[in-house]
N, C-alpha and C positions, 0 to 999 in steps of 0.2 A: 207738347209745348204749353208753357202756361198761357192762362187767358185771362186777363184781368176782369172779365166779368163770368167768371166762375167762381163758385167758391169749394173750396176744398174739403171742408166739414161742411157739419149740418147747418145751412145756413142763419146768420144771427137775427134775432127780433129787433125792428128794427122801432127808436121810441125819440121822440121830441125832448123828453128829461128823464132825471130819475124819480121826480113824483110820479111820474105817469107810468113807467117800468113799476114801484112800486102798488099804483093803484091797481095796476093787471094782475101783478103775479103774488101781492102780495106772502113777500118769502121770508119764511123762517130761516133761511138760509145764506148766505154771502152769496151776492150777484156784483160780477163784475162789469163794468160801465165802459166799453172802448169807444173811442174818439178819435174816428177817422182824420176829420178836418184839423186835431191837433196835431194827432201822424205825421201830417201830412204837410203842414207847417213847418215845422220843424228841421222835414228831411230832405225839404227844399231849400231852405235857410244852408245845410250843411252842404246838399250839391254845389248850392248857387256859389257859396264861399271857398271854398278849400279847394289847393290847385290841385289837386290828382283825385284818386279816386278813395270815397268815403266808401268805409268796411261797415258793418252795421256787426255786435258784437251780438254772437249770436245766445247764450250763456245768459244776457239780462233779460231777455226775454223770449222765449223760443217757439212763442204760441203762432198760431199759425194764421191766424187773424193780425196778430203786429205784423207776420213776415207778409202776408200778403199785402199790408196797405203800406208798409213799405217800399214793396216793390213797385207797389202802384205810385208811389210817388218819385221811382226814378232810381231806387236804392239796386244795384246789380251785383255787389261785392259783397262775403261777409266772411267773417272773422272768427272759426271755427275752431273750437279747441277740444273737441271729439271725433270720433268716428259717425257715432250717432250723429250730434249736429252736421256733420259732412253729407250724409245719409238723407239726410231731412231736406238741405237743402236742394244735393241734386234731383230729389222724387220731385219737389217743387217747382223748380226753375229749371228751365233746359236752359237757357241763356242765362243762369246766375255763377258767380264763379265763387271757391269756397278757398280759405287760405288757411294751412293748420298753423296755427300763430301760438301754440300751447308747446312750451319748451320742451318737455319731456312729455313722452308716448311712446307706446307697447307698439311692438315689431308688428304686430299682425296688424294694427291700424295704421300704418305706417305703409306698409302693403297693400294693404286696401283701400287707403286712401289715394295713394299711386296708382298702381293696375287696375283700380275698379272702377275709380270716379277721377283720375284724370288732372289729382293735385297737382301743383308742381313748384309751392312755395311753403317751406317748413322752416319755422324758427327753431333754434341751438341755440343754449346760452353755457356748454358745455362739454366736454373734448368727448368728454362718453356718447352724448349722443348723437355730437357729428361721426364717431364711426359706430355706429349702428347704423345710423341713415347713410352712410359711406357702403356697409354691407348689405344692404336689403335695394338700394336703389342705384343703377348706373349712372355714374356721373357723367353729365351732360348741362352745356349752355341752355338747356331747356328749362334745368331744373335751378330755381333759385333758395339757396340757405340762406337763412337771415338772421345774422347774428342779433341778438339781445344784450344791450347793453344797461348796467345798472345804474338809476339815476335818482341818489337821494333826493326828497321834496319835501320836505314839512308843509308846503302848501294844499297837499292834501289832506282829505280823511280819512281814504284809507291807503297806508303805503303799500306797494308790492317787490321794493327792491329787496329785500330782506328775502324773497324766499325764491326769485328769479331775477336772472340780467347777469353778467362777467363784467367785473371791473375792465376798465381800459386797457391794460394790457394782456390781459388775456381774451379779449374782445379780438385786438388785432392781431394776436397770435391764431384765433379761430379764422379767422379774415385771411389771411395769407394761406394757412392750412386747405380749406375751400377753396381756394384759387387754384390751389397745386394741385387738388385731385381732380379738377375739374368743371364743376358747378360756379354759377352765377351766384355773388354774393350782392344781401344786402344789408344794410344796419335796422335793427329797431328797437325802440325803449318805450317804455309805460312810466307816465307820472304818477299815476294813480289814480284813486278812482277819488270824484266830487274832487276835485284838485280847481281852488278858487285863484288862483294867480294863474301867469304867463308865464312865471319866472321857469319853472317846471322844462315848459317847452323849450325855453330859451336853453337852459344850462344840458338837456339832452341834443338840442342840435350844436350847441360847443363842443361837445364829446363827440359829437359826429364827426365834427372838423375834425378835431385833432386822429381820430382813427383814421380817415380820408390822407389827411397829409402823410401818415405812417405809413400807411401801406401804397400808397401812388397809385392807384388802380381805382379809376371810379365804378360804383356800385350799379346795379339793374335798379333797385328798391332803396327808398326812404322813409321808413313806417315809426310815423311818430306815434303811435299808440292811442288811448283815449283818454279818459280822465275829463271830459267835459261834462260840467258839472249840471244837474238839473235845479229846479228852481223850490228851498224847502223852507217851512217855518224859521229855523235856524241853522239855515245854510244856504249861500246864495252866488255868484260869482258873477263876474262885469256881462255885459251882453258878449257875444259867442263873438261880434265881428274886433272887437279889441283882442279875444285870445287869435282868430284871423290874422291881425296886421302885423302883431309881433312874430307870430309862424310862418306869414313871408317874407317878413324882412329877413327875417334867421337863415330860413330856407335860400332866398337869394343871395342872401354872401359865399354859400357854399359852392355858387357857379357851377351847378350840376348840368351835365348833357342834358339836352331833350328829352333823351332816350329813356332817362331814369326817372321811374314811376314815384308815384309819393302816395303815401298811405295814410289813413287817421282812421283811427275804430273805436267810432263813439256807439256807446251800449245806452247809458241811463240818459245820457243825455234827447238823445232818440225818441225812444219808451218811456220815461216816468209821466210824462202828463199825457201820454194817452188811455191810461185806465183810471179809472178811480172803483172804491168797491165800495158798495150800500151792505150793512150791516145791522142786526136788529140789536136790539137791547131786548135779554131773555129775561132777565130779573134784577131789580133793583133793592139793593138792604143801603137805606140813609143816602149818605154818598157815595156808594160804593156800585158800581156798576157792570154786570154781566152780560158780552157781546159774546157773538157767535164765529167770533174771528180774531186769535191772537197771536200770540210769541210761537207758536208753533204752525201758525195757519201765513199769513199773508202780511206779517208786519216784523218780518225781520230788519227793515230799514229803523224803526222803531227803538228796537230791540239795542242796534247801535250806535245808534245817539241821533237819528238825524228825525225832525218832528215833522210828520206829516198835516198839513190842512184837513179841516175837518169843516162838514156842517151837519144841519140836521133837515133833515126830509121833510119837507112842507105839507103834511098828511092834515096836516090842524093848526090852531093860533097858541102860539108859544109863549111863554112867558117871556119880558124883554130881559127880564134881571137873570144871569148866567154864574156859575159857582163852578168851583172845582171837584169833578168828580176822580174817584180811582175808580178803574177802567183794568176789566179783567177777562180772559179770554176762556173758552169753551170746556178745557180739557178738565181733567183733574187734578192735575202738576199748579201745586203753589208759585212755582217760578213762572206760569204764566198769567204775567203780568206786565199793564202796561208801564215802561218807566216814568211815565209822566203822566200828570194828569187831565183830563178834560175838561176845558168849560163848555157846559153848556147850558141850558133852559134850563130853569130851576125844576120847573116843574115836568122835566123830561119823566117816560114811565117803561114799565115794559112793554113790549109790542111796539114803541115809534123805532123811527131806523133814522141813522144818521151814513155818511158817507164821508168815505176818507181818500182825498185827491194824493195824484203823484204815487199811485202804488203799480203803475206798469213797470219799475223796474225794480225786479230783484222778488219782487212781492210774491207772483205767483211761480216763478221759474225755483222759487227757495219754498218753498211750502211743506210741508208733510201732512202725512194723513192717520199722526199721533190721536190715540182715542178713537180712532175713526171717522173724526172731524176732518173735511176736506171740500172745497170747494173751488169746481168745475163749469159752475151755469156764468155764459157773456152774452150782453145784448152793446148792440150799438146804441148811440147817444150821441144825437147833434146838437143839444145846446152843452155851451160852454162850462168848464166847474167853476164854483162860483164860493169859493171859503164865508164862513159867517165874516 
């Protein structure tokens, strides 16, 4: 059984800031900064609001440190679109439950995610592979398929209809199909992901409607997906209880039973502000600046347009005047580089470290360890991040 005051790895150091993490360990290396208290925040925000139960997506971040102080904060569902992550979370949680929400999957995990761990809710966006899962698994009211359905959005950053979700009518042709062999059906759509509007939500539970009216047969599940957005230099979306009111008004016109569960599986929104990662500067030529952390390490957020907050490590007195540096990463690939540039202290040098907020999601779960550049070392951190 889990125990919230176990920890599952080697327990973290625990530090007041990142000067102070700094002044201990001083590291040539990327140390990652996790923030319980923001965790924690947040995933109370998500319980406290949304009517059924929040999935926590497990993909944005799957450290075992998030999963833990998520759980600690009430988090019991998550949103698994592997085997592995399946794996991870039953060894974790005896009372966590895991939902394969990943359209398409291999026969064997599909099997072992059934007879081994005990799934019993798998999305299809696809005729192929409701009969695979038609043949590897006995159809039963136990077992609920959940159709995906595809829901254009320009509101977000990044779309995902384009390579998952069944237009509307073959949505409800998958919907009827499911019914007749025997399994529990339910509908689910992804706006996408950093998706700065409601409109998103709204126009995916319109489409709910209109399959519901089609098919006369109300659903087990309503799984609106994630797409809640975290908070970044140049990208930012209303507070979380305005995306809230519009997703129960929506949700309550569809005058759904009781019975029928509702789902949301927010990933970055969750994670992004509970890490931040401290980073040295290796060498400096003019403006031009060499970090031990880039396009192949921990900033692929970066990399895709979205600009993460930065400051610098209060090791000394800074110059107040700030200029534009270009900002370039560890390996030996020219292409790692940062797209944009840094300001900071003129007279920044080699050996100060600065830290870059909002990299819990996506940051270290997308990593690689190109060159042999990789970084592994987390310490907690209770004060707040705090952008120049």
């Amino acid at each position: 059984m889990y125990d919230a005051n176990k920890s599952y790895d080697d327990p973290l150091l625990v530090y007041e800031s990142p000067e102070l993490v700094v002044k201990d360990l001083e590291p040539d290396y990327p140390v990652y900064c996790v923030r319980p208290a923001a965790i924690h925040r947040v995933a109370r925000k998500f319980c406290d609001h949304f009517p059924g139960d929040v999935l926590y997506a497990v993909k944005c971040n799957p450290s075992r440190h998030m999963l833990n102080e998520l759980y600690r904060a009430g988090i019991r569902h998550f949103d698994t679109a592997s085997l592995s992550e399946i794996e991870l979370i039953s060894e974790m949680f005896d009372d966590g439950s895991a939902y394969f929400m990943h359209p398409i999957k291999s026969r064997s995990a599909i099997e072992r995610a059934y007879y081994a761990h005990k799934v019993n809710y798998f999305v299809i966006d696809h005729p192929s592979e409701f009969e695979k899962i038609s043949e590897l698994i006995p159809p039963s009211s136990d077992v609920t398929l959940v159709v995906r359905v595809a829901v254009d959005n320009s509101g977000a950053t990044y779309e995902l209809s384009s390579k998952f979700g069944a237009d509307l009518d073959l949505a409800t042709t998958l919907v009827r199909e499911v019914l007749e062999k025997g399994f529990r059906y339910g509908i689910a759509f992804h706006v996408g992901s950093q998706c700065l509007s409601v409109e998103g939500y709204e126009t995916g539970l319109r489409m709910t409607a209109q399959i519901l009216q089609s098919v006369g047969q109300l659903p087990s599940c309503i799984d609106i997906g994630g797409g809640f957005p975290a908070q970044y230099i140049n990208s930012s979306g209303p507070d979380l209880e305005i995306y809230m009111d519009a997703i129960i008004r929506a949700i309550e016109s569809l005058q759904l039973p009781a019975s029928c569960r509702l789902f949301c599986e927010p990933g970055r929104a969750l994670s992004a502000g509970g890490e931040s990662l401290i980073v040295q500067i290796q060498l400096r030529k003019d403006n031009a600046l060499y970090l031990n952390d880039g396009m192949y390490g921990n900033m692929i957020e970066e990399k895709y347009g979205l600009r993460l907050p930065v400051r610098v490590i209060q090791t000394r007195k800074f110059s107040s005047r700030a200029i534009a540096f270009t900002a370039y990463g560890p390996t030996c690939d020219a292409l790692d580089i940062y797209p944009a540039t840094l300001s900071l202290p003129s007279d920044i040098e080699e050996g100060d470290w600065i830290e870059f907020g909002q990299i819990g999601a996506y940051g270290g779960a997308c990593r690689t360890n190109f060159n042999g550049f990789y970084s592994d070392v987390s310490v907690m951190v209770e004060k707040e991040f705090n952008a120049m």
